[in-house]
C-alpha positions in Angstrom: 21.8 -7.6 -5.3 21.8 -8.6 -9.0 21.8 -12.2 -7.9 18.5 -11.6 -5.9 17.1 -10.0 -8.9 17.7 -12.9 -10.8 16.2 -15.3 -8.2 12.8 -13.1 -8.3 12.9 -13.0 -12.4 13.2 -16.8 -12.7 10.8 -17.6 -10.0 8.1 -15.4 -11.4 9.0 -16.6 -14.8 8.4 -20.0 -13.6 4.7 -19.2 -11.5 3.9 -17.5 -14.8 4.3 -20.9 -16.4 2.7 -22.8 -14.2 -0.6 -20.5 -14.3 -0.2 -20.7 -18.0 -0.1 -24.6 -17.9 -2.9 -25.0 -16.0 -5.1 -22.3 -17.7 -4.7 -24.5 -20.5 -5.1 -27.6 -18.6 -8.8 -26.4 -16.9 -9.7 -25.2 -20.5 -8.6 -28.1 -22.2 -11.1 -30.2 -19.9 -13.9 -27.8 -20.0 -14.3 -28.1 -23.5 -13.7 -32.0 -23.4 -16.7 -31.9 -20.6 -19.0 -29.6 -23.0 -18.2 -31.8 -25.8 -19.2 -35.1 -23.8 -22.5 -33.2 -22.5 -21.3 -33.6 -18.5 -22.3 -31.6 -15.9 -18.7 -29.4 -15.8 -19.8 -28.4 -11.9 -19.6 -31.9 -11.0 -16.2 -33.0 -12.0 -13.7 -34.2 -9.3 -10.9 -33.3 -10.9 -11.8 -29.8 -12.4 -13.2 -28.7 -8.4 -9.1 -30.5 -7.7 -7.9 -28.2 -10.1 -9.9 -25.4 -8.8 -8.4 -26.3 -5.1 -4.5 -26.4 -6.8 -5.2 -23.2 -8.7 -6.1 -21.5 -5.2 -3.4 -22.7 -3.7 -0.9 -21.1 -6.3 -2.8 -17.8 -6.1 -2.1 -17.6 -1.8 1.1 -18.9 -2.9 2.1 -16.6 -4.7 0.6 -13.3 -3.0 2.4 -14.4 0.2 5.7 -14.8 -1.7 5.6 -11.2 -2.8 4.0 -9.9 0.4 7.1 -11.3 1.7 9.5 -9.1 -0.4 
């Protein structure tokens, strides 16, 4: 039992990470597209980031539907 608890713990230690990395990643090149004057809507790699950050989110709300 404990050992499950630690599983879930580190696991939603770690998704809290990755949302925090890439919260800072999709800010990072928001303001980087502001400062260069480019259409932010038109970036392939923010709407790729978009995609990932979906993903995560269904990821992660079937994992705890799951338990």
């Amino acid at each position: 039992m404990v050992v499950v608890l630690v599983v879930v713990v580190v696991l939603v230690v770690v998704v809290v990470l990755v949302v925090v990395v890439l919260v800072v990643v999709v800010v990072v090149l928001v303001l980087v597209a502001w400062l260069e004057g480019m259409d932010v809507d038109s970036s392939p790699l923010l709407q790729e980031l978009r995609i990932a950050k979906k993903r995560i989110w269904v990821r992660n709300n079937l994992f705890i539907g799951i338990i």
